[in-house]
N, C-alpha and C positions, 0 to 999 in steps of 0.2 A: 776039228778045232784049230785055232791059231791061236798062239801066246808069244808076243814081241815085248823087249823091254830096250829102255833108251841104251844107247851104247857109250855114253859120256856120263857120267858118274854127278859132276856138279855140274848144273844145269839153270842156270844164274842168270837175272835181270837188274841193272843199274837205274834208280831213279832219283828224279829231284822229290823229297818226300812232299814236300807243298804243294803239287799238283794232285797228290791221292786224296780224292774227295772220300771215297766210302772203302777204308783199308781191308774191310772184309770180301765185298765184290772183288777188289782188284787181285786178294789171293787166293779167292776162291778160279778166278780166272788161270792163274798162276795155276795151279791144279789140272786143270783142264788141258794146259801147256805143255805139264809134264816139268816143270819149272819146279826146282825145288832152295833152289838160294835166293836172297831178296837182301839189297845194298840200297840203302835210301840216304843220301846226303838232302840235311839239313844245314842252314848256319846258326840254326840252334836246337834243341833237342825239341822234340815236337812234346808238349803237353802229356800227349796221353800214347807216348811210347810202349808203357808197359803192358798196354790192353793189345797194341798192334802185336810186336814179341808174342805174350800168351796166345794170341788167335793164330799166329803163324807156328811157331812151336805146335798146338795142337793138331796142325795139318801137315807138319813133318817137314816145316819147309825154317830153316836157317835166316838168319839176318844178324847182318853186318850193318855197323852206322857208321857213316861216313863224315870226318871234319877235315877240316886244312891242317898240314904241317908244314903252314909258310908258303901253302901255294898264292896266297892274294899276302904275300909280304914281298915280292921281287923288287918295289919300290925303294924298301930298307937295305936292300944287297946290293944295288949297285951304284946309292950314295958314295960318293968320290969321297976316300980318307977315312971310312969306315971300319972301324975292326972288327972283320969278318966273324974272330971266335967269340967275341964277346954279344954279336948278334945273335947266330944259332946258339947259344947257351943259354939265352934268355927267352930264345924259340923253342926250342927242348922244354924249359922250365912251362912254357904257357902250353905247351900241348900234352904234360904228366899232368897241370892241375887241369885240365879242360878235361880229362879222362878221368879223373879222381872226382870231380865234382859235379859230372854231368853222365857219364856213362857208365862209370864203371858198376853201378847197382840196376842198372833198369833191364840186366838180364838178355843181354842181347849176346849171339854167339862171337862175335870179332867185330874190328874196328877194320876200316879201309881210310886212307887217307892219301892225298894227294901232296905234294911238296911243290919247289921251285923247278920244275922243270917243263911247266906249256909255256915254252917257246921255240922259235927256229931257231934261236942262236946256241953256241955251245959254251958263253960266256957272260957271265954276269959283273957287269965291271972286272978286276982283274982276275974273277974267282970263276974255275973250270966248274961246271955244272955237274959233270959225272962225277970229280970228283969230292965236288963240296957235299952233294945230296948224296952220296954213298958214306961218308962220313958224317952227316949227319943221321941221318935216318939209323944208322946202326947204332952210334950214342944212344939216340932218345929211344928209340925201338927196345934194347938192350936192357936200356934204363926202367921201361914199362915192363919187359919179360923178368926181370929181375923181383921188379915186385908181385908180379900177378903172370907166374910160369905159365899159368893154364890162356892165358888170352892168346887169342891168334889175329897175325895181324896180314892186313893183307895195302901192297905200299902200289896205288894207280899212279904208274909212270910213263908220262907223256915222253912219247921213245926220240922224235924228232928233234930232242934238243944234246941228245946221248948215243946216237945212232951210229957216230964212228967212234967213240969213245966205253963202246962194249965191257971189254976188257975191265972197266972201273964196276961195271954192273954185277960180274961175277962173285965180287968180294961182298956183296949184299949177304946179310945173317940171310943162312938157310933159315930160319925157323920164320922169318918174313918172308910170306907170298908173295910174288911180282904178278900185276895184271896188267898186261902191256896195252898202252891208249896210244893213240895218235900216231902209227908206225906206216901211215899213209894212205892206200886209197884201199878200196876192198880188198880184205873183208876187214878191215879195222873202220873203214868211213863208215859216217853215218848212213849215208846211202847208197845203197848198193851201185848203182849204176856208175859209180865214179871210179875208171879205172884207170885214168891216164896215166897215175904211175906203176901201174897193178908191176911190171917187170923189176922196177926198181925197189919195191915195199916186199917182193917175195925173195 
């Protein structure tokens, strides 16, 4: 007899949810994978959320939904004469009620979200990147764990705009997950074969 089991514990798929034509085939797939987390970004809550959740829950498999934390607002951050605090506080405010009024009931295991940082630069108008969205994200982050202990969040950080600026990532709330995007060519690219910077990304 042989008996093997996976040696990576969460075993996770990121997708855009609007292309899952038949959400039961695609976990039922998932299954077969050995895949047991499931991350679907939508820009808006898909309809019928709660039956997707129930049928995944039933097969033991987690999901996370995914929204923006200001990642399609970079246009507002680096308006010339902008007051920065008074931006991200009002960003903060629309992603507690975007989670209050759209997620927080449809029973999904955690939130993943993305913020300001897909880009190569490490500056957004006058404001440091690592350390704007490290101070941000721990606010509002903080401000959601505060009301709803039990949520887990998990913050998709585009690493090429924060990559010598580390040191700021540290101070990230441990109780937020970091899932590192974009830190260059395999195995974070899309496709494998791309490795021109493989020495520089390891």
């Amino acid at each position: 007899s042989c008996s093997t089991a996976p040696a990576i514990g969460t075993r996770a798929i990121w997708t855009w949810g609007h292309v899952i034509y038949d959400y039961r085939r695609f976990i039922d797939n998932m299954l077969r994978l050995k895949l047991n987390v499931l991350t679907i970004w939508n820009d808006y809550v898909p309809v019928n959320i709660k039956q997707v959740v129930d049928y995944a829950h039933e097969n033991g498999v987690m999901v996370f939904l995914g929204y923006s934390w200001g990642w399609n607002s970079k246009m507002y951050l680096t308006t010339e004469g902008l007051n920065y605090d008074n931006t991200l506080e009002s960003l903060k405010q629309q992603v507690i009620d975007a989670y209050e009024h759209h997620y927080a009931d449809v029973g999904a295991d955690g939130i993943y979200f993305q913020s300001f940082t897909e880009t190569t630069e490490e500056y957004l108008g006058k404001m440091l990147i690592a350390e704007a969205v490290t101070n941000f994200v721990n606010d509002t982050g903080g401000e959601l764990l505060r009301r709803y202990p039990d949520l887990r969040l998990q913050f998709g950080l585009h690493a090429t705009s924060v990559r010598k600026k580390l040191d700021y990532m540290k101070n990230i709330d441990k109780r937020i997950e970091i899932i590192w995007e974009d830190c260059g060519s395999f195995p974070f690219a899309y496709v494998p074969r791309e490795l021109k910077t493989f020495d520089e990304t390891a």
